[in-house]
C-alpha positions, 0 to 999 in steps of 0.5 A: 528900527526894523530888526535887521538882526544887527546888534543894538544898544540892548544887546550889550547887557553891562557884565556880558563877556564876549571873546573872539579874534585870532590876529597873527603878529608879523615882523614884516606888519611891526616893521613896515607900521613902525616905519611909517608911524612910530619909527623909534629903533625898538620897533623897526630893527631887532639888534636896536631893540635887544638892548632896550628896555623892551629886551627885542623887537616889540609891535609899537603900541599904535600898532597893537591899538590898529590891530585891536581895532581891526579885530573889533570890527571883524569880530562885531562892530560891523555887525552893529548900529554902531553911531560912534565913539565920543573917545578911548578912556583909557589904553594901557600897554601891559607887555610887548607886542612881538612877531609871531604873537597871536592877539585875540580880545575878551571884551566885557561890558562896563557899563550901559545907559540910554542917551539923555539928550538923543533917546534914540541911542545909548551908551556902552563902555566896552572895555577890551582886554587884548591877550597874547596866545599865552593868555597874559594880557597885552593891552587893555582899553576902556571906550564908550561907543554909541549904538542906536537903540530898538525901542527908545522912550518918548 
């Protein structure tokens, strides 16, 4: 691979923190998602919402999970080699996502191995902690991504 000055499998060193994002959180973006992919009360009209568990109106989880992917490849996905993803281990909803929020991720590295059946690539479980401006965490998720490596062993 020529060094294109994109990140590679060796690049993602299993314990590394990265942070970035600044994603601002609109009523109108909870609103118009919601009508169209989750269109349960708590997410679509504040007087519904103030009298559920989630006490107001709250961003639906797919929505936090779409704006979490919009802030990965903003901040270094698209910079990668990036080949994919075989899945999401894990996502978790810790507190609501609400209008005016600003989200941003720390992203650490959980772990890091060399594919065995395509030495060309390996794999990274990346896990993402998504944080509200106030720093307390609103969504975590695990995934494996495959990226192409620079130097594969024969």
């Amino acid at each position: 691979m020529a060094d294109d000055g994109k990140l590679a499998f060796e690049d993602f060193a299993v314990g590394a923190v990265a942070a970035f994002g600044d994603y601002a959180v609109t009523e109108d973006e909870i609103v118009t998602f919601a009508a169209q992919f989750d269109p349960q009360p708590i997410h679509l009209d504040d007087d519904a919402a103030k009298n559920s568990l989630l006490g107001g109106l709250a961003a639906s989880g797919w929505h936090t999970c779409a704006m979490t992917m919009r802030m990965i490849c903003d901040g270094f996905l698209l910079n990668t080699h990036s080949l994919g993803s075989p899945g999401i281990k894990e996502v978790r909803w810790r507190q609501p996502v609400r209008p005016g929020d600003r989200l941003s991720i720390e992203r650490t590295c959980v772990s890091a191995r060399p594919s065995k059946s395509r030495p060309d690539t390996g794999l990274c479980v990346l896990r993402y902690d998504v944080k509200t401006q106030t720093g307390a965490v609103a969504m975590t998720m695990e995934a494996t991504h495959i990226f192409a490596r620079r130097e594969a062993s024969e």
